[in-house]
N, C-alpha and C positions, 0 to 999 in steps of 0.2 A: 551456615547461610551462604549462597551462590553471590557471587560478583558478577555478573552476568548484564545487570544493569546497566553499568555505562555502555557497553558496546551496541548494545541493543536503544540504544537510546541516540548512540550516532549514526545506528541503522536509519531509524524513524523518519532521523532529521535529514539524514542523503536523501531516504524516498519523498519527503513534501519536498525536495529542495528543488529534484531531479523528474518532478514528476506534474503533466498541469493535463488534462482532461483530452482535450483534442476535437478534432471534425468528425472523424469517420468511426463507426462500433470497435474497430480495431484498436485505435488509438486510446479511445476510452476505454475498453476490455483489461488494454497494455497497463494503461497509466490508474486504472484503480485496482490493479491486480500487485504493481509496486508500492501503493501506498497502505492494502489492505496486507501487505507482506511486513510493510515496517510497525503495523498498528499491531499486527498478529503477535511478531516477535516481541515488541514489548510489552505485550500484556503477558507471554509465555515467561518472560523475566520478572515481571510482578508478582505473576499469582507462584513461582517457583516450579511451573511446568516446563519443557524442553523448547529451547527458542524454534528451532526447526519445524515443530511440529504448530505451535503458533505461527510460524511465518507461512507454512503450509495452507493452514486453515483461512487464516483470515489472507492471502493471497485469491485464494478461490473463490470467496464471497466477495473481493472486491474487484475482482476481474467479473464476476458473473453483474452484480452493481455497476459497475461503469459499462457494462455490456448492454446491459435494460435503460440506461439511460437513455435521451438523446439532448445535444445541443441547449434546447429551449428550456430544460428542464434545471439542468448543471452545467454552467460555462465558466472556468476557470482559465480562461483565454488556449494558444496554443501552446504542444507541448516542446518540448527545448529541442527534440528532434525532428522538427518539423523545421 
């Protein structure tokens, strides 16, 4: 069995930690693209598939998700870099 879990599980928690929605497509694009990266990698740690290739996938769809959003829909105030 993989030990793979905790680290993926501090991933997760940096990206909600590190990560809040934003004003402009970009910033949303940014910030669901880090947080579907942490959600990706630990589900690639669950189910015993390769964190990378989870964090790949669900990166994608959540940059493409926070891209299609706007403001009115998802406001999780601004993001730490702003």
């Amino acid at each position: 069995m993989r030990k793979a879990f905790p680290g993926s599980l501090l991933l997760a928690i940096a990206a909600l930690a590190l990560a809040a929605c934003g004003n402009t497509a970009g910033d949303r694009a940014l910030s669901g693209g880090m947080l579907g990266a942490g959600a990706g990698a630990t589900v690639g740690a669950l189910t015993g598939t390769s964190l990378a290739t989870g964090a790949l996938v669900g990166g994608a769809i959540g940059a493409v998700g926070g891209a299609a959003t706007t403001k009115r829909n998802v406001n999780l105030g601004d993001p730490v870099w702003r």
